[in-house]
SEKOL-809479 format. One record per residue (C-alpha): y, z, x; residue in three letters. Coordinates in steps of 0.25 Angstrom, whole numbers, plus 5000, padded with zeros to 4 digits. Layout:
<recs>
[[Y Z X] "ALA"] ...
</recs>
This chain:
<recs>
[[4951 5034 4851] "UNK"] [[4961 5025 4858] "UNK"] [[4960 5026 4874] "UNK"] [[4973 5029 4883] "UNK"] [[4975 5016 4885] "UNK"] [[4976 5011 4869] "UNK"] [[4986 5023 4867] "UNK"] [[4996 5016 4876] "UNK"] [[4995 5003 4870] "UNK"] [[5000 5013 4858] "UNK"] [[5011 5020 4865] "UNK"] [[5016 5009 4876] "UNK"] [[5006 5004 4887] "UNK"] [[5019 5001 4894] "UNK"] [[5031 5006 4887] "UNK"] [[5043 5013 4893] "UNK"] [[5035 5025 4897] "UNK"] [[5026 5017 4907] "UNK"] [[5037 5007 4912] "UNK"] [[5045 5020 4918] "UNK"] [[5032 5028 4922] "UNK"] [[5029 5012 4929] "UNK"] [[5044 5010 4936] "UNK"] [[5042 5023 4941] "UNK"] [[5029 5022 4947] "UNK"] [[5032 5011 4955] "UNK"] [[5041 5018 4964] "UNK"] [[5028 5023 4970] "UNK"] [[5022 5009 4972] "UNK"] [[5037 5007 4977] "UNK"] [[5038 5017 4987] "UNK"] [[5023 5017 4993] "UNK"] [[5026 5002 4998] "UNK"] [[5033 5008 5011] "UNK"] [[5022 5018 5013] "UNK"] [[5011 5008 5013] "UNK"] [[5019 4996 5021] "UNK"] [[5030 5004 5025] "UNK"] [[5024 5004 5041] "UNK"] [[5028 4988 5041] "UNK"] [[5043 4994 5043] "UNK"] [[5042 5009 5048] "UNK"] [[5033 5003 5058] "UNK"] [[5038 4991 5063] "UNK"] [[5037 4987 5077] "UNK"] [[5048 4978 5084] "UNK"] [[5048 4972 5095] "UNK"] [[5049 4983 5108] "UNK"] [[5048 4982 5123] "UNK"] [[5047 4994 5132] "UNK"] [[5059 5002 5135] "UNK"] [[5063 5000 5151] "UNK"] [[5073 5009 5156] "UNK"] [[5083 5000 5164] "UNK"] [[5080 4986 5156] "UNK"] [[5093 4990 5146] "UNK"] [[5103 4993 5158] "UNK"] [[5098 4981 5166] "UNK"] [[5101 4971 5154] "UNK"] [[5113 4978 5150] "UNK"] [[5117 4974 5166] "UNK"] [[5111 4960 5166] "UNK"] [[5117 4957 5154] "UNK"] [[5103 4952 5146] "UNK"] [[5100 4948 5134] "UNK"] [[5091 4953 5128] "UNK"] [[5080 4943 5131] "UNK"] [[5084 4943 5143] "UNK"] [[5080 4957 5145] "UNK"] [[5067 4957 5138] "UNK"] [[5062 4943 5148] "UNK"] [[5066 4951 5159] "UNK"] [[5061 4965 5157] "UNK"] [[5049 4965 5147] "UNK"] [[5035 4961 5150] "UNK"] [[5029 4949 5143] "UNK"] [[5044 4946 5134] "UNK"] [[5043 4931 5130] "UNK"] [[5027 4932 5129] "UNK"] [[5021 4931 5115] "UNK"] [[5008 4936 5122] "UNK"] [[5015 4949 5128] "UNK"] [[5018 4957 5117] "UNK"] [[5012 4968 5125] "UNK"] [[5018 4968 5136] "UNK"] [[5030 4964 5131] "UNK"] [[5031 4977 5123] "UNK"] [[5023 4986 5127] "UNK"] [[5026 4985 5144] "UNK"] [[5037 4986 5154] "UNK"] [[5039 4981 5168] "UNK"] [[5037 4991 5178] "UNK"] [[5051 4991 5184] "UNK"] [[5063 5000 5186] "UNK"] [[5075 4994 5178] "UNK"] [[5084 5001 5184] "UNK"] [[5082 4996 5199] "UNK"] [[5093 4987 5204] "UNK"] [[5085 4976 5210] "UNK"] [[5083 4971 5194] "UNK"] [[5093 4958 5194] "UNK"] [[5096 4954 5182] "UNK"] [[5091 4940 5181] "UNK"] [[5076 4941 5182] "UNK"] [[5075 4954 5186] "UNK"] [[5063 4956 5190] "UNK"] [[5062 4942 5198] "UNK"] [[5069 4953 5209] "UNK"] [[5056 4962 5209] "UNK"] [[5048 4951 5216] "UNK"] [[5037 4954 5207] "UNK"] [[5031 4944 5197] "UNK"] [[5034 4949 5184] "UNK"] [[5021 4947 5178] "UNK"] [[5017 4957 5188] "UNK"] [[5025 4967 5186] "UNK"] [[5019 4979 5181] "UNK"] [[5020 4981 5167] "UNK"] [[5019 4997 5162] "UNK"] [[5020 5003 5147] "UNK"] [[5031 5008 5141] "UNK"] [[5036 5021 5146] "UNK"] [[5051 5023 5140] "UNK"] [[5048 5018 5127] "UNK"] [[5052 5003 5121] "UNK"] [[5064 4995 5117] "UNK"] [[5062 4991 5102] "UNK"] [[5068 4978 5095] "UNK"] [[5071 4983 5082] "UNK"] [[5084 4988 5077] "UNK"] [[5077 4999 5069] "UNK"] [[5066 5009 5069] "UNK"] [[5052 5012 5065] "UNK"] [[5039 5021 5067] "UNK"] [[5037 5011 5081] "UNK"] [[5051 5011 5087] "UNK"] [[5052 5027 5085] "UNK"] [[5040 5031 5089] "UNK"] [[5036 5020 5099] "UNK"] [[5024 5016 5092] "UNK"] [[5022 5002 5100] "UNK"] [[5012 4997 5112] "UNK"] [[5001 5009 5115] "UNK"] [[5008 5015 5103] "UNK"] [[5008 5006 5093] "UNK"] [[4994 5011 5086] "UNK"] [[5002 5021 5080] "UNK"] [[5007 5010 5070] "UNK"] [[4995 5006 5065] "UNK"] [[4992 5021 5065] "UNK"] [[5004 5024 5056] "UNK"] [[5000 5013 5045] "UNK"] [[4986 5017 5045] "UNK"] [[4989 5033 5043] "UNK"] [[4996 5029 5029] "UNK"] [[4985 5022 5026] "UNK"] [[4975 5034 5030] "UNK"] [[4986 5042 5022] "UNK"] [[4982 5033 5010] "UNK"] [[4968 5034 5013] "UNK"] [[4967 5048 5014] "UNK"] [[4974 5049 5002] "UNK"] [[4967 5041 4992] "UNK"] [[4958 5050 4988] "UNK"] [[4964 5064 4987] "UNK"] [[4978 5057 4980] "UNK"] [[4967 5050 4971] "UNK"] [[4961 5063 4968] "UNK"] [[4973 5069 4966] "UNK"] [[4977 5060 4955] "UNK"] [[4966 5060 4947] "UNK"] [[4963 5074 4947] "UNK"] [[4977 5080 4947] "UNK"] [[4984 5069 4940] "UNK"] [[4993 5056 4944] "UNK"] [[5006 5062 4942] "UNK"] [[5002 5074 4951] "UNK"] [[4997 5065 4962] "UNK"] [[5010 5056 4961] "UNK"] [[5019 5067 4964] "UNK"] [[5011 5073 4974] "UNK"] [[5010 5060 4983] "UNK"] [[5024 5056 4981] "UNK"] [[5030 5069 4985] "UNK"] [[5020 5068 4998] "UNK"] [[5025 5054 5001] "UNK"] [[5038 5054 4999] "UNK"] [[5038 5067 5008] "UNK"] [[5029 5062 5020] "UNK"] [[5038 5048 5019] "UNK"] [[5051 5056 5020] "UNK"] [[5046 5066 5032] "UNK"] [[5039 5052 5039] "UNK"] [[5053 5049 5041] "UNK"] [[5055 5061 5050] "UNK"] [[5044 5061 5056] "UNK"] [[5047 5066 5071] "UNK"] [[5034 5061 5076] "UNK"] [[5024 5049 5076] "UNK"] [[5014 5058 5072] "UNK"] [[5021 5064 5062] "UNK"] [[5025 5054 5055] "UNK"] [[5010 5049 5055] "UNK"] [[5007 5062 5047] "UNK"] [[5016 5060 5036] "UNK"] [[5013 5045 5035] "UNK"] [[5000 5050 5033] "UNK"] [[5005 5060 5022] "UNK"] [[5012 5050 5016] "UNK"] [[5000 5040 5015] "UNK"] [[4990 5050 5009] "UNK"] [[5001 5051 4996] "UNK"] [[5007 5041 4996] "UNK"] [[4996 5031 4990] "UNK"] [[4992 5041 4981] "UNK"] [[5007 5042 4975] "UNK"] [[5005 5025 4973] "UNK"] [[4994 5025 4968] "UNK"] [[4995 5038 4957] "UNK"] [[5007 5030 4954] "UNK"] [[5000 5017 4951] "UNK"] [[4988 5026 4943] "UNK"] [[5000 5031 4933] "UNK"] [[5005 5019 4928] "UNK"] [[4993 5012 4926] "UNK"] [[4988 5024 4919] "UNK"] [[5001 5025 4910] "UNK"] [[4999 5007 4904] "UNK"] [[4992 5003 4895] "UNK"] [[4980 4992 4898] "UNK"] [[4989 4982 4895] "UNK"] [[5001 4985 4907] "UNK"] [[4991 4994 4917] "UNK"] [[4989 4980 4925] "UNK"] [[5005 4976 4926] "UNK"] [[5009 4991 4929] "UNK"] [[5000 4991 4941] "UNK"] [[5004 4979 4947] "UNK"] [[5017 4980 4944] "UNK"] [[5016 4995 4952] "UNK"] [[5011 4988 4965] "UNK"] [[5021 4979 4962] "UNK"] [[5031 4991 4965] "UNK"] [[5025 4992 4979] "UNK"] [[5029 4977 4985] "UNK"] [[5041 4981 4978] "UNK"] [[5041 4992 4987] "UNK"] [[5036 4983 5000] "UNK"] [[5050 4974 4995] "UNK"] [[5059 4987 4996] "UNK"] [[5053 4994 5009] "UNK"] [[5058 4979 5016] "UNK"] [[5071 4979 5012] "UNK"] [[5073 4996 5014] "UNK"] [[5066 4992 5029] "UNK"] [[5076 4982 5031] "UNK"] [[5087 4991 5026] "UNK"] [[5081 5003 5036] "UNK"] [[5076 4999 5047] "UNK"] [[5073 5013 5054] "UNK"] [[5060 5019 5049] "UNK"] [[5063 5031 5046] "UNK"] [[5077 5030 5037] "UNK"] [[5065 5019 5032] "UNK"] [[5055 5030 5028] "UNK"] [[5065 5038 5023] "UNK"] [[5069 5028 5013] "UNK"] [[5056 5024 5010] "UNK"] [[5050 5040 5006] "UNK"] [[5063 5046 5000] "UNK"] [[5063 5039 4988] "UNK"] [[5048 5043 4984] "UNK"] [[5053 5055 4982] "UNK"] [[5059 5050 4968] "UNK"] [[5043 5048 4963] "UNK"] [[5043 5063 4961] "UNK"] [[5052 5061 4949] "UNK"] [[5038 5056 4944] "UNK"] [[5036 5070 4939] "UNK"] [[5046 5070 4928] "UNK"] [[5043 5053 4926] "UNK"] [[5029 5050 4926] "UNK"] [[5018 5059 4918] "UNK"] [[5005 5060 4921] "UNK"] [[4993 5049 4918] "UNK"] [[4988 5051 4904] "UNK"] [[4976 5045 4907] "UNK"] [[4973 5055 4919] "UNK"] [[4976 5067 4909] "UNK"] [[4966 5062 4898] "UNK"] [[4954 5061 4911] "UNK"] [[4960 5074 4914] "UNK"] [[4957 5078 4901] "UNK"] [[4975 5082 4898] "UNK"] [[4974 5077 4886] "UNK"] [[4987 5086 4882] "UNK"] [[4995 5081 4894] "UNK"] [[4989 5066 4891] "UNK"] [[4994 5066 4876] "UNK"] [[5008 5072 4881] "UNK"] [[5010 5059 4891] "UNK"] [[5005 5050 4881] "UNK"] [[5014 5055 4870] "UNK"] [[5026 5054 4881] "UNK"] [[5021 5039 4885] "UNK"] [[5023 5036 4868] "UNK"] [[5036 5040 4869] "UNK"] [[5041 5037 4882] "UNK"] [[5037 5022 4876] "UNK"] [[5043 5024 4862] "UNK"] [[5030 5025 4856] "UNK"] [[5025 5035 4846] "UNK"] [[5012 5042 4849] "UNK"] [[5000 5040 4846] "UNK"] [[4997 5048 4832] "UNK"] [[4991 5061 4833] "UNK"] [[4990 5059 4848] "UNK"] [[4983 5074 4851] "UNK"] [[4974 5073 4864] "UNK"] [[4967 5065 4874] "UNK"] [[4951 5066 4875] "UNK"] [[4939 5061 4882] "UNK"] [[4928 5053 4874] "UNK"] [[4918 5065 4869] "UNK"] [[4908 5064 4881] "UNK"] [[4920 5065 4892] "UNK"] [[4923 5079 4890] "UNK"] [[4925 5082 4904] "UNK"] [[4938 5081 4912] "UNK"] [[4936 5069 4923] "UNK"] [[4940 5073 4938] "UNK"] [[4940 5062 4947] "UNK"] [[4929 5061 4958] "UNK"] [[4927 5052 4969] "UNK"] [[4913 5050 4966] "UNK"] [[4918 5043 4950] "UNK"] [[4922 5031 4959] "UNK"] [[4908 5028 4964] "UNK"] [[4900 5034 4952] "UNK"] [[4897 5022 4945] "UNK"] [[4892 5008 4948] "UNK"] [[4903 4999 4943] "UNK"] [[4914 5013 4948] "UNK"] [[4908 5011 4962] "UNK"] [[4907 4997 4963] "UNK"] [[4922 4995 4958] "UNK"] [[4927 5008 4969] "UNK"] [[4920 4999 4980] "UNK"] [[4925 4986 4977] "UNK"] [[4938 4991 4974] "UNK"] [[4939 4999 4988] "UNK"] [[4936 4987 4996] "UNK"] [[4948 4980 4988] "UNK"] [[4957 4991 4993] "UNK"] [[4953 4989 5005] "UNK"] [[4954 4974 5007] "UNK"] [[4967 4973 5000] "UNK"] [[4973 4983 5010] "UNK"] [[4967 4977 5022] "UNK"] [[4972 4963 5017] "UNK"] [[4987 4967 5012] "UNK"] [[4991 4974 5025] "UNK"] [[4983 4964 5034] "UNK"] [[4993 4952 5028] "UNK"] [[5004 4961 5029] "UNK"] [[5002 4963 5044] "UNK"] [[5000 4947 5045] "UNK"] [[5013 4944 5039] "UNK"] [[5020 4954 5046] "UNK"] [[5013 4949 5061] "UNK"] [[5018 4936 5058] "UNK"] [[5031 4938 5052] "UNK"] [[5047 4939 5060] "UNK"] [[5054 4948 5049] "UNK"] [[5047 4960 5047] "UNK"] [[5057 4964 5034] "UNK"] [[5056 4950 5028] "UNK"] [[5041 4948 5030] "UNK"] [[5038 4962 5023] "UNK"] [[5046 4957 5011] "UNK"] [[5039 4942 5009] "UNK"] [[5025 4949 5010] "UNK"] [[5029 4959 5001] "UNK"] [[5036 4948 4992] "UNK"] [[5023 4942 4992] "UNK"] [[5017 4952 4983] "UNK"] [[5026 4952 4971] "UNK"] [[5019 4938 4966] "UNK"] [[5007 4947 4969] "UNK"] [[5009 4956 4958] "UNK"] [[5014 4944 4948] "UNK"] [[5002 4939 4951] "UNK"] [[4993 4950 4947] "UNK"] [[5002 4952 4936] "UNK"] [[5000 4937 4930] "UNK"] [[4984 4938 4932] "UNK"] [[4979 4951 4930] "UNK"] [[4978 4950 4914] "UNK"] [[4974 4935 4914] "UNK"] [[4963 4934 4923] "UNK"] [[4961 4951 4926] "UNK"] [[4961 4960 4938] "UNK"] [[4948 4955 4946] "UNK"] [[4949 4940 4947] "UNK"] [[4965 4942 4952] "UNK"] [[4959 4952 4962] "UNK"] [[4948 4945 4968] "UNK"] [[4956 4931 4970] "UNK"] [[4968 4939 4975] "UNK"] [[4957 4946 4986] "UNK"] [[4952 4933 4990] "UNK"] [[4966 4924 4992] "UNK"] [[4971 4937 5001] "UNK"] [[4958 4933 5009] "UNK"] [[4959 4921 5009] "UNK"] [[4973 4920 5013] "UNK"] [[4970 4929 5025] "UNK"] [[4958 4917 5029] "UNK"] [[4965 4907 5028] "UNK"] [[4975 4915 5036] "UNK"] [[4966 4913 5048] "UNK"] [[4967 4899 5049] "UNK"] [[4984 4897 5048] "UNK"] [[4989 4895 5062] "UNK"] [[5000 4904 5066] "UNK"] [[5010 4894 5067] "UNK"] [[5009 4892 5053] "UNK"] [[5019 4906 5050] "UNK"] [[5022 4903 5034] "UNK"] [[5007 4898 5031] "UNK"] [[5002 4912 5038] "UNK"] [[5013 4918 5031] "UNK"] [[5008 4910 5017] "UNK"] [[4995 4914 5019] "UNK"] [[4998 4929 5021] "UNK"] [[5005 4928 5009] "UNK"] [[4997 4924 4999] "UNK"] [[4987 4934 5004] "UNK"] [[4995 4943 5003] "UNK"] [[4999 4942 4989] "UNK"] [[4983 4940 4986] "UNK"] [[4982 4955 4993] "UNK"] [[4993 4961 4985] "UNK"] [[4985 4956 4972] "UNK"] [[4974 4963 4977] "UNK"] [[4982 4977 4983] "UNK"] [[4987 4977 4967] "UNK"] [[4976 4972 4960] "UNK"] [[4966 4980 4965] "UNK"] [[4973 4994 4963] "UNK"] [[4975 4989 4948] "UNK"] [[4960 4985 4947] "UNK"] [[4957 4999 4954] "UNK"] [[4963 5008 4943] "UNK"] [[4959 4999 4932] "UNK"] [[4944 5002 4936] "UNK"] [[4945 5017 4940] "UNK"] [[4942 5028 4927] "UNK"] [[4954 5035 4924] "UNK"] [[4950 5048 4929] "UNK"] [[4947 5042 4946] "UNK"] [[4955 5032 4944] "UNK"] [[4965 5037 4955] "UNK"] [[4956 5041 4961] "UNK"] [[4948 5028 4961] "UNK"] [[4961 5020 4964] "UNK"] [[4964 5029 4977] "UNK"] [[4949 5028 4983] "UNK"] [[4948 5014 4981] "UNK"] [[4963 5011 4987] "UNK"] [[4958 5020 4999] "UNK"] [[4950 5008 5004] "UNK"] [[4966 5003 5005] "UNK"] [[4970 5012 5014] "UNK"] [[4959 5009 5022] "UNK"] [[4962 4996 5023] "UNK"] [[4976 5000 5025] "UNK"] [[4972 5008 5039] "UNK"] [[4963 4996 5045] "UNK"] [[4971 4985 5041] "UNK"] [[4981 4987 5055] "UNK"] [[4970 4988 5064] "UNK"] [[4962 4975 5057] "UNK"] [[4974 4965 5059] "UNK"] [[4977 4970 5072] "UNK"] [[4965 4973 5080] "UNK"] [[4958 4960 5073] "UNK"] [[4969 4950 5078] "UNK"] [[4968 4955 5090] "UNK"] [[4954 4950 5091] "UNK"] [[4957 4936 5083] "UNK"] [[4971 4936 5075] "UNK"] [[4963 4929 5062] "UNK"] [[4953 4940 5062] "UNK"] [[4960 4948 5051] "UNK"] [[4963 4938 5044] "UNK"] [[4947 4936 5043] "UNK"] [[4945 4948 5038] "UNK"] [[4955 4951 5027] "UNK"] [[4950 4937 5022] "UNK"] [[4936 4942 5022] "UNK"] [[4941 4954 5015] "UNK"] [[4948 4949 5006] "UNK"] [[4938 4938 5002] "UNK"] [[4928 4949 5000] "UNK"] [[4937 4957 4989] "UNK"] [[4940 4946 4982] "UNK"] [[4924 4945 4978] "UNK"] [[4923 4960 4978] "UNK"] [[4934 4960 4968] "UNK"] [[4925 4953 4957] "UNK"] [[4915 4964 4956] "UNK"] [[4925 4974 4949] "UNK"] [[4928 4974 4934] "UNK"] [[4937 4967 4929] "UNK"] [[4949 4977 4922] "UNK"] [[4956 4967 4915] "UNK"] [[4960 4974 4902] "UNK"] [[4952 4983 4902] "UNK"] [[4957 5000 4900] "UNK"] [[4956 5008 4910] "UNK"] [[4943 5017 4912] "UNK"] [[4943 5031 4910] "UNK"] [[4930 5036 4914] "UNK"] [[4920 5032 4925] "UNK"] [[4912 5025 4911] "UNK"] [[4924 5017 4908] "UNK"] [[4925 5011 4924] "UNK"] [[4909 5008 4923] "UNK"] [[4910 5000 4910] "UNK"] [[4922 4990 4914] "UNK"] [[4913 4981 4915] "UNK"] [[4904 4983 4902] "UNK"] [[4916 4978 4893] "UNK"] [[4906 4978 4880] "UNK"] [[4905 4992 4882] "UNK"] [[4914 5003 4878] "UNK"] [[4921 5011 4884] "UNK"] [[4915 5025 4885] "UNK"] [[4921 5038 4889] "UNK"] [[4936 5034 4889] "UNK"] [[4947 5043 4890] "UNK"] [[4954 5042 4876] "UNK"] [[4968 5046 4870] "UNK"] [[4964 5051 4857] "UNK"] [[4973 5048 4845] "UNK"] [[4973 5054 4831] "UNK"] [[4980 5045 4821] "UNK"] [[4982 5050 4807] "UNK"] [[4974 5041 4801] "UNK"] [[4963 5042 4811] "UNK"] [[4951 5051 4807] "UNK"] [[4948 5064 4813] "UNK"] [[4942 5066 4826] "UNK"] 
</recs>
């Protein structure tokens, strides 16, 4: 009997039905790019200086410019080393008093100025930025400016938290169901983010939108790669993260075009909306139906897939079945992704590959934003950087396979982080170069690993085994501020050490998984085990049972 995978080779392993159900399903991978780096505009800080009343009617009447006014009136202005103060204090003095000349006019308090007394801000702060964000609104700078880093992180708590209910959810209750769900969730926490009222309310449904909003990416990416062939399920994932730089290339040019954050959100969240036509569009996974034991529903979507591609269907094509000693239906369970020796070993080792890849992509990402002028242009070359990525992975993954691309693709980003260490800050392009290609080694790995990770998952966790190990992710996605920041304020190369240690380790973790090149994908928890054992059989597959006429009775 013919396994699921040899009936699309019969019926189109990427005809018209899966190129549709593919375009489709990259407006998910499109939309959760502004989710994931969207915090890069909505929470962008520009440069600010306490608010003082009097300073703006004192200028007005002296006739300053605005250099001028910032040497005579802000602490620390012309000091590289007084960021601080510069933005963060005031001058203890009444504006408004008439001894104030208008040439030095603080020479007339016969006081030094460096021992006037400095004060925090009481009547807000003066920002140099013709448009708005989360920071400008809500004053999130100086004692403030935690809250930041806090509103980055709870999206990635969201993500975290999420992972393994949204996983469940689609393995038990079926993709499609779990799409829907979570996209209707997001596209409702984005849109009422954008009215949020409050800083703490708008943390609360960033936080909603984070707990769906992976789930809806990555039920997305489970379908289409569940709906090829073999022969295309390499190129259609890639291809689908693809969508998402292609996403990070739009959210720079939309930012540009609106520079207020919340018209910004708004047009980031309406259009997700649209993914609910879904319902009508995208059936569900037949391959979930069959571990599900829908056999009826899984012959009816395969009989529409045949003819969606223009392909007659299989002859006498009647039901879907489990090999005789599989006669119960498989529910996921947390505990499948550990049962096994080889299953454990390949959840851990993939964990930690979440992890580091997270940790390394957004710690580069913070590097070339920190030493960049442009913040729209510099989002866009990184972004760019990762287009060659993909072509990359695309050129290699079936000449050499998934686990040697992997493993060198780890090292170079560390590599690229140690050698980092060494460039003098005055060499800006060759940091910059640097960054780059480590960057582009740690988007082969943020694709790469997600491929590898559903290729070597049993159907029946294999959301669920995708979501788990990717939590490690979000993880790294939580720490990731605090380590670049809290560690350069001990030795600015200190980061730079670790990410090249991480990613120096990943790469040799990387060669103790199996190899998946070519191979179908697993069914059952026996089918993950034996990857390895190519000389043996495959045992306790899920098969699409076909009856042709010639075929003798079974």
């Amino acid at each position: 009997m013919p396994t699921v995978d040899d009936v699309l080779e019969q019926v189109g392993e990427f005809g018209w039905f899966q190129k549709q159900a593919f375009l489709l399903l990259c407006l998910l991978s499109v939309a959760f790019a502004p989710i994931y780096v969207g915090i890069v505009f909505l929470g962008f800080t520009p440069d600010h200086r306490c608010l003082s009343p009097g300073v703006a009617e004192l200028s007005q009447r002296c006739g300053w410019s605005l250099g001028e006014e910032l040497n005579y009136t802000v602490p620390g202005h012309g000091d590289a080393g007084g960021a601080f103060a510069r933005q963060c204090r005031r001058y203890e003095v009444d504006w408004n008093q008439s001894a104030l000349g208008c040439v030095d006019p603080l020479a007339r308090l016969e006081v030094n100025r460096s021992l006037l007394p400095l004060a925090p801000c009481q009547h807000g702060w003066v920002y140099d930025s013709p448009g708005s964000s989360i920071v400008t609104e809500f004053n999130l700078v100086c004692d403030d400016s935690w809250k930041v880093d806090l509103f980055q992180s709870c999206v990635n708590v969201g993500f975290f938290l999420g992972s393994l209910g949204v996983g469940y959810i689609a393995d038990r209750f079926g993709r499609k169901l779990c799409l829907l769900m979570t996209t209707l969730i997001c596209a409702v926490s984005g849109v009422l983010m954008a009215f949020a009222p409050s800083y703490g309310s708008m943390l609360s449904f960033r936080l909603l939108q984070g707990l769906v909003s992976k789930g809806s990416w990555t039920s997305g990416y489970i379908l289409i790669t569940e709906f090829v062939g073999s022969g295309y399920r390499r190129t259609v994932a890639i291809l689908y993260q693809m969508a998402f730089t292609v996403g990070l290339v739009l959210l720079s040019g939309v930012a540009y075009a609106i520079p207020h954050w919340r018209w910004l959100q708004l047009a980031v969240s309406l259009p997700t909306l649209l993914c609910l036509l879904y319902y009508w569009c995208v059936p569900e996974s037949p391959r979930w139906l069959l571990s599900q034991k829908k056999n009826t529903q899984a012959v009816k979507i395969m009989d529409y897939i045949s003819q969606k591609n223009g392909k007659l269907p299989p002859a006498n094509l009647k039901m879907l079945s489990l090999e005789e000693d599989v006669t119960e239906k498989l529910s996921p369970s947390f505990v499948d992704l550990f049962r096994t020796p080889r299953l454990r070993r390949n959840t851990l080792i993939l964990m930690y590959l979440w992890f580091t890849s997270s940790v390394l992509y957004q710690g580069l990402i913070m590097h070339v934003g920190a030493t960049g002028e442009n913040l729209y242009l510099d989002f866009l070359y990184s972004a760019l950087v990762e287009f060659p990525a993909s072509f990359l992975i695309l050129l290699t993954i079936d000449r050499i396979g998934r686990l040697y691309p992997l493993a060198v693709a780890n090292m170079v980003a560390g590599a690229a982080c140690f050698f980092m260490i060494f460039i003098s800050h005055d060499l800006h392009w060759l940091n910059i170069l640097v960054a780059c290609i480590g960057r582009m080694g740690i988007t082969v790995v943020f694709e790469m690993v997600c491929l590898v990770s559903a290729e070597l998952y049993p159907t029946f966790i294999r959301n669920l085994g995708v979501m788990v190990s990717s939590s490690l992710c979000d993880v790294g996605g939580i720490i990731t501020p605090f380590i670049v920041f809290r560690l350069m304020d001990v030795w600015q190369g200190l980061p730079l050490v670790l990410f090249a240690v991480f990613g120096l380790v990943a790469g040799g973790m990387t060669l103790f998984l199996p190899e998946t090149k070519g191979i179908v994908l697993p069914e059952t928890i026996e089918d993950a085990e034996n990857l390895q054992r190519k000389a043996k059989p495959k045992e306790n597959t899920i098969y699409l049972q076909i009856q042709a006429s010639e075929s003798i009775g079974t």
